[in-house]
Every structure is written in structure tokens, then in C-alpha cells.
mmJSON file of the N, C-alpha and C atoms, coordinates in Angstrom:
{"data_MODEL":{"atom_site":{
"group_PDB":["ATOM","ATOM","ATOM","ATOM","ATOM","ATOM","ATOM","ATOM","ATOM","ATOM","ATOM","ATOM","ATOM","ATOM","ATOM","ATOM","ATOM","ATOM","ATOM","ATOM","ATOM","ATOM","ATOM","ATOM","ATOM","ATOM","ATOM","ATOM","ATOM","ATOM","ATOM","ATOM","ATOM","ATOM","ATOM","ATOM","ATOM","ATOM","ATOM","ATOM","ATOM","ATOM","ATOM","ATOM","ATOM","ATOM","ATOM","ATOM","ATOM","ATOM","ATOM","ATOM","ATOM","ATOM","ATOM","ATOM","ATOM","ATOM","ATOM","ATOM","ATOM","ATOM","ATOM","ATOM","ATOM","ATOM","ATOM","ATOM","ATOM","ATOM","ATOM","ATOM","ATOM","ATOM","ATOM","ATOM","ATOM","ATOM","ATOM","ATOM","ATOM","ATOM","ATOM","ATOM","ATOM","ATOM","ATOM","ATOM","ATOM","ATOM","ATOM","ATOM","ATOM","ATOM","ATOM","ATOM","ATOM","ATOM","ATOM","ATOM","ATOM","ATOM","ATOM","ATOM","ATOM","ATOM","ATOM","ATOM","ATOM","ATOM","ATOM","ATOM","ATOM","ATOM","ATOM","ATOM","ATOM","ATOM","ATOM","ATOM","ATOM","ATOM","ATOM","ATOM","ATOM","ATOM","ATOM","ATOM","ATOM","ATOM","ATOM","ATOM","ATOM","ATOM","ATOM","ATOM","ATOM","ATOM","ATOM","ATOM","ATOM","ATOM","ATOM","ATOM","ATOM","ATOM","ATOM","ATOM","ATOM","ATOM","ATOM","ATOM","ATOM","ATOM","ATOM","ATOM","ATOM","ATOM","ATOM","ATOM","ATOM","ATOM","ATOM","ATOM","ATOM","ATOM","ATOM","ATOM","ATOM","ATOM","ATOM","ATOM","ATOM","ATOM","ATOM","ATOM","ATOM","ATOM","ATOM","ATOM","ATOM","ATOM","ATOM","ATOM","ATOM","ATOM","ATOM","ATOM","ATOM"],
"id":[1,2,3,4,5,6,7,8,9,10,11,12,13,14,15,16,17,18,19,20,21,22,23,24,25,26,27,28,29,30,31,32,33,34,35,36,37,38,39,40,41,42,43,44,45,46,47,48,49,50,51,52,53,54,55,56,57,58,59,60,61,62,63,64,65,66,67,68,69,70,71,72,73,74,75,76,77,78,79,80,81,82,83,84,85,86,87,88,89,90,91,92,93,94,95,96,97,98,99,100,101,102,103,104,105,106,107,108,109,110,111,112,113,114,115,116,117,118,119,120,121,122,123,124,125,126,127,128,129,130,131,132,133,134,135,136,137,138,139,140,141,142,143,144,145,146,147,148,149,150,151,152,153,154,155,156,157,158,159,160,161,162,163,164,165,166,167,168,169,170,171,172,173,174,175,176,177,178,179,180,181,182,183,184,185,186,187,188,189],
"type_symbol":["N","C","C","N","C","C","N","C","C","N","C","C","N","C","C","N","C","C","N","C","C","N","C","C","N","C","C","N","C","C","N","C","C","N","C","C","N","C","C","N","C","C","N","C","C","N","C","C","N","C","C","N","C","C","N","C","C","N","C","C","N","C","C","N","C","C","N","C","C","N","C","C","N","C","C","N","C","C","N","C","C","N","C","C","N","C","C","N","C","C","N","C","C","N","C","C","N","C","C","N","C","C","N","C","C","N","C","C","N","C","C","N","C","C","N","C","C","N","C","C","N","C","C","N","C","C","N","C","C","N","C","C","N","C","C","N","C","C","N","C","C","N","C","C","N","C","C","N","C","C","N","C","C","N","C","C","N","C","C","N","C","C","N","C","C","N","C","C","N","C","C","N","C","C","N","C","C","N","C","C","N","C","C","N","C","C","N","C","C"],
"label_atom_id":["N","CA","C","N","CA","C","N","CA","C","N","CA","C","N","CA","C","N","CA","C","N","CA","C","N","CA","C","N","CA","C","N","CA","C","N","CA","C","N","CA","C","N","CA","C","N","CA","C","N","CA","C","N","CA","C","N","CA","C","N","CA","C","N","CA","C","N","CA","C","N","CA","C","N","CA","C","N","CA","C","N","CA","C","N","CA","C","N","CA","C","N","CA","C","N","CA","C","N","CA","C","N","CA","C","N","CA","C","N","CA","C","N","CA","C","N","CA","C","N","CA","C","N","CA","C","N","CA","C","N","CA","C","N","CA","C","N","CA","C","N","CA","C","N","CA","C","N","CA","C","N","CA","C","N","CA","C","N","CA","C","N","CA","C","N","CA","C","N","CA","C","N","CA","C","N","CA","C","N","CA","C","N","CA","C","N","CA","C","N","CA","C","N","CA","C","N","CA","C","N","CA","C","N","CA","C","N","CA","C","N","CA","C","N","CA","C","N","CA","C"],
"label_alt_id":[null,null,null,null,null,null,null,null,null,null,null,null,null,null,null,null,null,null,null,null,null,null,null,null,null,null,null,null,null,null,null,null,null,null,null,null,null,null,null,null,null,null,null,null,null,null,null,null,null,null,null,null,null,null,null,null,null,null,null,null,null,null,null,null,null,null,null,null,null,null,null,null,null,null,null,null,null,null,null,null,null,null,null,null,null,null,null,null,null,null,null,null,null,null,null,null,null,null,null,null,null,null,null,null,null,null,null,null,null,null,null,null,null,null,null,null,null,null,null,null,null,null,null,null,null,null,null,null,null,null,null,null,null,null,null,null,null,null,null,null,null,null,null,null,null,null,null,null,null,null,null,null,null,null,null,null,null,null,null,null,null,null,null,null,null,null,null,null,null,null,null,null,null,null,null,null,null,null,null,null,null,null,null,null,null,null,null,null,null],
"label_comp_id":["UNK","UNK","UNK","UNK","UNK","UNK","UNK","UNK","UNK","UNK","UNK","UNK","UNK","UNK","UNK","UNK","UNK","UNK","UNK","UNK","UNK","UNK","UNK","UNK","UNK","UNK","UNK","UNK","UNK","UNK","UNK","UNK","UNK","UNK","UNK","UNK","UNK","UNK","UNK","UNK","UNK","UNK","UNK","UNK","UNK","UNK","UNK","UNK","UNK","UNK","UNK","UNK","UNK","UNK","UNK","UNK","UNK","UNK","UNK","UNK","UNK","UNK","UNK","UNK","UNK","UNK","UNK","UNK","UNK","UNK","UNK","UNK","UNK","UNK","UNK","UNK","UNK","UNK","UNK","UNK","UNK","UNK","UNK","UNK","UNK","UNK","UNK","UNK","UNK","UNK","UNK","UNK","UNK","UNK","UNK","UNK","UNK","UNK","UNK","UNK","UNK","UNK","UNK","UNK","UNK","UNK","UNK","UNK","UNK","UNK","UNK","UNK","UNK","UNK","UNK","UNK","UNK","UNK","UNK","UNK","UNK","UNK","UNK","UNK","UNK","UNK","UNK","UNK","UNK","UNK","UNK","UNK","UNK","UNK","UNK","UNK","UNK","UNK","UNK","UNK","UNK","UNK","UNK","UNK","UNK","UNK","UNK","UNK","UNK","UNK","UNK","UNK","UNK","UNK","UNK","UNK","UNK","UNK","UNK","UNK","UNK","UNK","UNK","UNK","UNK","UNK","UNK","UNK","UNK","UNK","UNK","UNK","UNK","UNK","UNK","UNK","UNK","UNK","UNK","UNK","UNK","UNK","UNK","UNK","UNK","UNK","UNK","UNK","UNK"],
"label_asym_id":["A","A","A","A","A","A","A","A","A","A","A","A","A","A","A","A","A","A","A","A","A","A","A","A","A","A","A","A","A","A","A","A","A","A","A","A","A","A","A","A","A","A","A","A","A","A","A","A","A","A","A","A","A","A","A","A","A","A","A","A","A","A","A","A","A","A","A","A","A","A","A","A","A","A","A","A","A","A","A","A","A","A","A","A","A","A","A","A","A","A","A","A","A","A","A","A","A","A","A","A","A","A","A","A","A","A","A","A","A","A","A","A","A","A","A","A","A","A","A","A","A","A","A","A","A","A","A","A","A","A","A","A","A","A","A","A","A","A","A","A","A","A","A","A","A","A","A","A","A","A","A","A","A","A","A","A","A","A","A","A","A","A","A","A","A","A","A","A","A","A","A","A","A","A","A","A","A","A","A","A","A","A","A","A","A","A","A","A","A"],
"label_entity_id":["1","1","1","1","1","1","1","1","1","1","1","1","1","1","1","1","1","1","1","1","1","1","1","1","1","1","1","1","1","1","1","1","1","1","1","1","1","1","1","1","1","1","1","1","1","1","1","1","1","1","1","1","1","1","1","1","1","1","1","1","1","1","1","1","1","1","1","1","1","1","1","1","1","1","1","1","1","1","1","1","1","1","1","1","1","1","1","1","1","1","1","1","1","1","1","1","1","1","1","1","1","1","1","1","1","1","1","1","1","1","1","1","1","1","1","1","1","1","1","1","1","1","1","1","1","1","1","1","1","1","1","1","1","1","1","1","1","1","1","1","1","1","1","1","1","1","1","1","1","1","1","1","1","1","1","1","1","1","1","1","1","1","1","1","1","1","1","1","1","1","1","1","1","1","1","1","1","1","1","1","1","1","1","1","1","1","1","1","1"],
"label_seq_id":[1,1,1,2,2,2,3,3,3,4,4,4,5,5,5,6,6,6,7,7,7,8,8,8,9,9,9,10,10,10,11,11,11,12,12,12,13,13,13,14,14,14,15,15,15,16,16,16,17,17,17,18,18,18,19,19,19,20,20,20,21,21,21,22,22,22,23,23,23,24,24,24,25,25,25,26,26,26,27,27,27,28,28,28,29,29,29,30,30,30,31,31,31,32,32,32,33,33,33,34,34,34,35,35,35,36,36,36,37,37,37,38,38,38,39,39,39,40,40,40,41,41,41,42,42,42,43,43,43,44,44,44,45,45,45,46,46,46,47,47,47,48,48,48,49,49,49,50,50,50,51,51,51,52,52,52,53,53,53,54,54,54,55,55,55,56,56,56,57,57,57,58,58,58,59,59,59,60,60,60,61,61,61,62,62,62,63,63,63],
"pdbx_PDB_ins_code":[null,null,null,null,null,null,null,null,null,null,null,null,null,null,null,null,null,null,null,null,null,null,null,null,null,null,null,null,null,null,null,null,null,null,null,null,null,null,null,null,null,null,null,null,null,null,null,null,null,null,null,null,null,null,null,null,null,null,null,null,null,null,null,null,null,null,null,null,null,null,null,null,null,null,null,null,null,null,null,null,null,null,null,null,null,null,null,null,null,null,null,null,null,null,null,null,null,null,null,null,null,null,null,null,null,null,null,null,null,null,null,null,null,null,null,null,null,null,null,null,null,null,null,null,null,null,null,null,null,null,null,null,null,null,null,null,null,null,null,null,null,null,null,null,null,null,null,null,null,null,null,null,null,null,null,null,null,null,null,null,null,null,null,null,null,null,null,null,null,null,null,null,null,null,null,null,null,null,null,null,null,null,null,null,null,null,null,null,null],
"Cartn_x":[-39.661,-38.911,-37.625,-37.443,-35.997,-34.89,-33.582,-32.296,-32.569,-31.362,-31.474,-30.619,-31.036,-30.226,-30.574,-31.806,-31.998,-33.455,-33.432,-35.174,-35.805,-36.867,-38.097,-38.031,-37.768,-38.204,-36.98,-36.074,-34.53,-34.646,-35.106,-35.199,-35.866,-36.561,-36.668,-37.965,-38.903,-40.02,-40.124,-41.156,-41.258,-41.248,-40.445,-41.113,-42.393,-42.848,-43.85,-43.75,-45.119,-44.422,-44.954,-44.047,-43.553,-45.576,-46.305,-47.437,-47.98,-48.574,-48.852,-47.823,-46.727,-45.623,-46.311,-46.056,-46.897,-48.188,-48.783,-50.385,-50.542,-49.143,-49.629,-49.032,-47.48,-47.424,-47.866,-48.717,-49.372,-51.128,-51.324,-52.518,-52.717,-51.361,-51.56,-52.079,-51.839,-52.037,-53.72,-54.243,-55.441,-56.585,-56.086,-56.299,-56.066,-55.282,-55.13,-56.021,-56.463,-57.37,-58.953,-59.061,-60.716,-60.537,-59.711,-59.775,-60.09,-59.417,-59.342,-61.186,-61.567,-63.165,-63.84,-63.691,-64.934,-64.494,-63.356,-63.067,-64.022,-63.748,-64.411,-65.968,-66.612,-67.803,-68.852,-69.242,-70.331,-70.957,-72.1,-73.373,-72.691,-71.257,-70.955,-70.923,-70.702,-70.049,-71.29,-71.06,-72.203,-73.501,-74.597,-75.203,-75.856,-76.398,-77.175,-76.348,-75.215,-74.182,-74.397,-74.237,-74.02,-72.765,-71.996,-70.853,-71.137,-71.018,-71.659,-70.881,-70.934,-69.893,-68.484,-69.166,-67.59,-66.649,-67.122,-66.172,-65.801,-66.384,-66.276,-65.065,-65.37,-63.817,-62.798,-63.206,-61.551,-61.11,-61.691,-61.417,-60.371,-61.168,-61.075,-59.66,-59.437,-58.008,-56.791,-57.14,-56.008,-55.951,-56.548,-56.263,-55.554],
"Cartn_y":[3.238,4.408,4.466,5.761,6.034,6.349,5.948,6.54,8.205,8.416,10.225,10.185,10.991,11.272,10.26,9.663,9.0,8.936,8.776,10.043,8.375,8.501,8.182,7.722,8.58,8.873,8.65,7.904,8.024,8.493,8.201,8.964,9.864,10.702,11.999,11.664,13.003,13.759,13.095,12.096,11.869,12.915,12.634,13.608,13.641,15.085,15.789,15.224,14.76,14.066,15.317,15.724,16.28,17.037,16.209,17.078,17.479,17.265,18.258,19.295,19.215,20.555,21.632,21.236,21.845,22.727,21.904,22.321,23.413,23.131,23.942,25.274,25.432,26.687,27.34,26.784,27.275,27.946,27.175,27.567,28.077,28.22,28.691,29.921,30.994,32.449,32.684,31.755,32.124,31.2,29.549,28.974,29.868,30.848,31.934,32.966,33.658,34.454,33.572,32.178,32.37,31.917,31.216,30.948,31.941,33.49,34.816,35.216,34.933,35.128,34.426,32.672,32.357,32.444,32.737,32.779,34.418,34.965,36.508,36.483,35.493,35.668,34.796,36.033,35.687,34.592,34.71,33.92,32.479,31.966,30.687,29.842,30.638,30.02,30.035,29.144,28.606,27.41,27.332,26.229,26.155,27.751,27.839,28.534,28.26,28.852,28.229,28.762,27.293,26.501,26.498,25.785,25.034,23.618,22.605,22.296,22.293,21.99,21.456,20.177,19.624,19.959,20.88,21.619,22.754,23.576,24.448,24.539,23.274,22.654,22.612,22.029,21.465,22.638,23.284,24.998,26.056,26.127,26.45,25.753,24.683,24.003,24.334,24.417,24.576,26.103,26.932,28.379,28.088],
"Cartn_z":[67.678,68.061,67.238,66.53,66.046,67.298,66.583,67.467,67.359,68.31,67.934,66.949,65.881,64.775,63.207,63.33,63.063,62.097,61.107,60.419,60.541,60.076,60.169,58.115,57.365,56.128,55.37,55.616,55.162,53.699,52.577,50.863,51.49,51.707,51.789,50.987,51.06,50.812,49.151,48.812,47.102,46.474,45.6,44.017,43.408,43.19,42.944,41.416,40.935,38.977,38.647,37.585,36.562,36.161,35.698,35.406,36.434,37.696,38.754,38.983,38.869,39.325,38.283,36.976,35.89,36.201,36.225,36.605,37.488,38.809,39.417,39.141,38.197,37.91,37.295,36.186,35.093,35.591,37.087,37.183,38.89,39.532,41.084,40.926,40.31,40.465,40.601,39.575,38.813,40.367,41.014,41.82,43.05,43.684,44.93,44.879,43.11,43.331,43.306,42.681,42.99,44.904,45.229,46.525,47.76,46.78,47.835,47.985,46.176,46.458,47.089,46.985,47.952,49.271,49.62,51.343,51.516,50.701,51.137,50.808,50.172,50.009,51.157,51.69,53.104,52.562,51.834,51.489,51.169,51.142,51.039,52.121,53.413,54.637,55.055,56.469,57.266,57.279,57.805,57.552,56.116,55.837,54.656,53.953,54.141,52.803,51.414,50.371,49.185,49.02,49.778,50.258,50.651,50.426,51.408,52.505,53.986,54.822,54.911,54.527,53.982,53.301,52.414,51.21,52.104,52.683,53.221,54.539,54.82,55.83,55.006,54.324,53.134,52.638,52.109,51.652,52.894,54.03,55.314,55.721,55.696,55.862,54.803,53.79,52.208,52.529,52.715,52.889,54.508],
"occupancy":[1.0,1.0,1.0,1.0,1.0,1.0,1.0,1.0,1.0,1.0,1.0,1.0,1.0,1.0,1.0,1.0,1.0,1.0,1.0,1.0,1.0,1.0,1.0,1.0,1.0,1.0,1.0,1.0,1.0,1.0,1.0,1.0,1.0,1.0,1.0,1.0,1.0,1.0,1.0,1.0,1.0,1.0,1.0,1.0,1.0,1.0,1.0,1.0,1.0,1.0,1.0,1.0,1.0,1.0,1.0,1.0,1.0,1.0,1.0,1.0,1.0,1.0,1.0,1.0,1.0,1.0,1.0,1.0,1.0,1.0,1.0,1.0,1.0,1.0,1.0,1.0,1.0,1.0,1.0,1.0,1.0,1.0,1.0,1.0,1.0,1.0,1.0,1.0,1.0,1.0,1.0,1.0,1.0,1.0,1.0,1.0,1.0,1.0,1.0,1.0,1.0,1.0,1.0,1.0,1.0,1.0,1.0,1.0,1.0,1.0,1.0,1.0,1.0,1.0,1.0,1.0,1.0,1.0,1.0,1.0,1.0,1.0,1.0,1.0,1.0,1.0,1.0,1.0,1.0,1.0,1.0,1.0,1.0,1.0,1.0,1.0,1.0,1.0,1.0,1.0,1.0,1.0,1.0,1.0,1.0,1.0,1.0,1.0,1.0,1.0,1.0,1.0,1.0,1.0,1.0,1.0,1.0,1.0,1.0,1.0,1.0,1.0,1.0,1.0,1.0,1.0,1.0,1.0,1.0,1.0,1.0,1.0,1.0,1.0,1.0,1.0,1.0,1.0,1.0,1.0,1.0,1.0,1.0,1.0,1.0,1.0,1.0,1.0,1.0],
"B_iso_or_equiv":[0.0,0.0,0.0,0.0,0.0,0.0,0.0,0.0,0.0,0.0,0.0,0.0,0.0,0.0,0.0,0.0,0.0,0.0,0.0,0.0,0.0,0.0,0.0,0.0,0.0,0.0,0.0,0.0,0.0,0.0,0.0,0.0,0.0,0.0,0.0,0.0,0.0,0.0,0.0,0.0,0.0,0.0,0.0,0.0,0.0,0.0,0.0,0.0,0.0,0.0,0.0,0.0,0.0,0.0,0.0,0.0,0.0,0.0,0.0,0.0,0.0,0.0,0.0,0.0,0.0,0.0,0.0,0.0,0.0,0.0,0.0,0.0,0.0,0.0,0.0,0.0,0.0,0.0,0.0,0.0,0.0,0.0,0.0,0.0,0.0,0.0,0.0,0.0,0.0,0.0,0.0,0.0,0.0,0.0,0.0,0.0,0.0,0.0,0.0,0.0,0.0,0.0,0.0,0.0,0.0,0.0,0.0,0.0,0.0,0.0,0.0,0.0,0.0,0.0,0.0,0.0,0.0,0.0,0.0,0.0,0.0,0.0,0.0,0.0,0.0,0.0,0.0,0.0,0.0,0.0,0.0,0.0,0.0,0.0,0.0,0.0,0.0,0.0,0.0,0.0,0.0,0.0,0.0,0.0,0.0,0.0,0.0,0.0,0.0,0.0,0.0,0.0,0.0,0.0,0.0,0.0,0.0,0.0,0.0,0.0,0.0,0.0,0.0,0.0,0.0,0.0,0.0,0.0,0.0,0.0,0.0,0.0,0.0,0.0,0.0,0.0,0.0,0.0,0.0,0.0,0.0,0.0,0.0,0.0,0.0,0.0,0.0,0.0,0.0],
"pdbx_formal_charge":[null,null,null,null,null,null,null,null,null,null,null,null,null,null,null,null,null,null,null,null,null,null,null,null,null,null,null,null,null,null,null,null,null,null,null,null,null,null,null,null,null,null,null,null,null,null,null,null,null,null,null,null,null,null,null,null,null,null,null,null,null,null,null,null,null,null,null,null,null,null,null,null,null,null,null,null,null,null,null,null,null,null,null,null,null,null,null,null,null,null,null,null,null,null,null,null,null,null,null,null,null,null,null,null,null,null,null,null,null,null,null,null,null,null,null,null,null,null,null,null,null,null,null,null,null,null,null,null,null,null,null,null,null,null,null,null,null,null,null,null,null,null,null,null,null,null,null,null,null,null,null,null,null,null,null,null,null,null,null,null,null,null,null,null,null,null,null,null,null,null,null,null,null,null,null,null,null,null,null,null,null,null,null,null,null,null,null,null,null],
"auth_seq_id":[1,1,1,2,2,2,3,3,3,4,4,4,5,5,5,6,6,6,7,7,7,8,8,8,9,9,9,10,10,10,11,11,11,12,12,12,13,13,13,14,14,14,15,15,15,16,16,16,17,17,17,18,18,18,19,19,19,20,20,20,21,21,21,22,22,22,23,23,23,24,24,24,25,25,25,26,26,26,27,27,27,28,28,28,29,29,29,30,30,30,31,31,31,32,32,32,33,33,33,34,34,34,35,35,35,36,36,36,37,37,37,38,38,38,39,39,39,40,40,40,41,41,41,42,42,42,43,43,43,44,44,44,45,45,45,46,46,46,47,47,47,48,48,48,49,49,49,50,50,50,51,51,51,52,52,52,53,53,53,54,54,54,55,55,55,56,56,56,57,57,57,58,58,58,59,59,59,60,60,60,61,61,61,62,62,62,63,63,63],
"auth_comp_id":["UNK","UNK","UNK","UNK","UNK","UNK","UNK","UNK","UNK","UNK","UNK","UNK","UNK","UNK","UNK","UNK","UNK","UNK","UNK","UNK","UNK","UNK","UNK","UNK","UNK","UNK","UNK","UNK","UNK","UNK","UNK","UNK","UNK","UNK","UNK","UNK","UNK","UNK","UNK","UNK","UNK","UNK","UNK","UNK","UNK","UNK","UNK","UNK","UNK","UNK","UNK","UNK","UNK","UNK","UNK","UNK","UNK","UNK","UNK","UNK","UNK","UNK","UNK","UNK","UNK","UNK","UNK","UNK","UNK","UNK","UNK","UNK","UNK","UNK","UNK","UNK","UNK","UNK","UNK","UNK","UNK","UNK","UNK","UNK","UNK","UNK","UNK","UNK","UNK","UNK","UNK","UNK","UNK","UNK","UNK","UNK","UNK","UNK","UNK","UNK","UNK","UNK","UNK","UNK","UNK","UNK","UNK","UNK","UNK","UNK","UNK","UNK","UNK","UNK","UNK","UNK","UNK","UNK","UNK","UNK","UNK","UNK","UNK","UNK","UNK","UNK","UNK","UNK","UNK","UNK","UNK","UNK","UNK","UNK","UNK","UNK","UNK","UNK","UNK","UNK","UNK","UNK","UNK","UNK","UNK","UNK","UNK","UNK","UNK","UNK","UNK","UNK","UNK","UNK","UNK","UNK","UNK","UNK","UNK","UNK","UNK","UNK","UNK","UNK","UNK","UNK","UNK","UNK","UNK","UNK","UNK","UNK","UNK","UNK","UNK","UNK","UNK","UNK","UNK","UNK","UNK","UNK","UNK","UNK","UNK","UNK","UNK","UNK","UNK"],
"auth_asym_id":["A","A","A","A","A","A","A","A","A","A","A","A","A","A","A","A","A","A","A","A","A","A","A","A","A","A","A","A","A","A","A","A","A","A","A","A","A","A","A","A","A","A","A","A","A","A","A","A","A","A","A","A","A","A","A","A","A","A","A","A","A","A","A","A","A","A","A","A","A","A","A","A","A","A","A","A","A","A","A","A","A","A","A","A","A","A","A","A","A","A","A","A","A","A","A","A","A","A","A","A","A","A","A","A","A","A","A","A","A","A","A","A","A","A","A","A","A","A","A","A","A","A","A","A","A","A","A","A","A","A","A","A","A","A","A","A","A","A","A","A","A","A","A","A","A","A","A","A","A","A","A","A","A","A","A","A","A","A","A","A","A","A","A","A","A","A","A","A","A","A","A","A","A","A","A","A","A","A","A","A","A","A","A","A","A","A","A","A","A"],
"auth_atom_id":["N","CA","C","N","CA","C","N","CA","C","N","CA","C","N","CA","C","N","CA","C","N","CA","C","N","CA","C","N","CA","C","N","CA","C","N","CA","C","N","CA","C","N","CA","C","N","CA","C","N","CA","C","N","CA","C","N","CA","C","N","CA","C","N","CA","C","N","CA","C","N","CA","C","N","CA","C","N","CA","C","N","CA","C","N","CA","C","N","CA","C","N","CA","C","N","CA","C","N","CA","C","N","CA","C","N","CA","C","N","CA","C","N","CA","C","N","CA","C","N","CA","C","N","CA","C","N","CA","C","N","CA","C","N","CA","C","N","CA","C","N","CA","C","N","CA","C","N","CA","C","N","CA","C","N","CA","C","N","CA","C","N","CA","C","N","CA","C","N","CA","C","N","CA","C","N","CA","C","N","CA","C","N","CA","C","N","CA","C","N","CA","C","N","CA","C","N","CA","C","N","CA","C","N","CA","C","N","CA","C","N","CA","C","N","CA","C","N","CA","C"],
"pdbx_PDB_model_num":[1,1,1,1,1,1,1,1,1,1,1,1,1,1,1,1,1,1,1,1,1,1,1,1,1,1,1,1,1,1,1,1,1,1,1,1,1,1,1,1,1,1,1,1,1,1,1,1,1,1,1,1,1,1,1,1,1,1,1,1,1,1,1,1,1,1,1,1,1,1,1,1,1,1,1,1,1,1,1,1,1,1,1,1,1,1,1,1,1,1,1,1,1,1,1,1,1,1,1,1,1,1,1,1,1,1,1,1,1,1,1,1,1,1,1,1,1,1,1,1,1,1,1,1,1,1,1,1,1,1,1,1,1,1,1,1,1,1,1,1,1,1,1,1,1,1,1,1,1,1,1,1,1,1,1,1,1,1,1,1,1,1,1,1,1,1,1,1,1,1,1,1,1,1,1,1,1,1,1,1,1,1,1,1,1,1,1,1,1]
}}}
């Protein structure tokens, strides 16, 4: 148990390295639109989707 007033995480939240920060500005825009398609495309979701479940959770969670 912490005191009150007292974090858990004292340095704070790590730093993001330098090539993922990258990656992701150079490629979020283009990563939000295919994400907008397979969330909108029926025939992926469900048992006989071509989504395989698991992906289909993980997808389902990041959106």
C-alpha cells in the first residue's frame, strides 16, 4: 500500500524510443483508415468471419 500522496510509479510513464514515436507519425493516418475498414467490414467479424477470433478481439480492443 502507498501513503496518500504518494505514486506507485515515482519516474513517471517510460519513454516512447525515438523509432516507434516515428513510425507512428509517419504511419497513424494511413493505420486509422485501414482500421476504419476492417471494423466496417461485415464478412470479417464473427465465427466464420476471415478474422480469426483472436485478432478480431485484439482489433475490437485497440479501436
Amino acid at each position: 500500500m502507498f501513503k496518500k500522496g504518494q505514486s506507485g510509479n515515482p519516474s513517471g510513464r517510460p519513454k516512447m524510443p525515438v523509432e516507434v514515436r516515428e513510425a507512428i507519425r509517419s504511419n497513424g493516418e494511413l493505420a486509422v483508415n485501414r482500421m476504419t475498414q476492417l471494423l466496417s467490414d461485415e464478412s470479417a467479424w464473427g465465427p466464420s468471419g476471415w478474422i480469426k477470433p483472436r485478432e478480431q478481439i485484439l482489433l475490437a480492443t485497440a479501436a
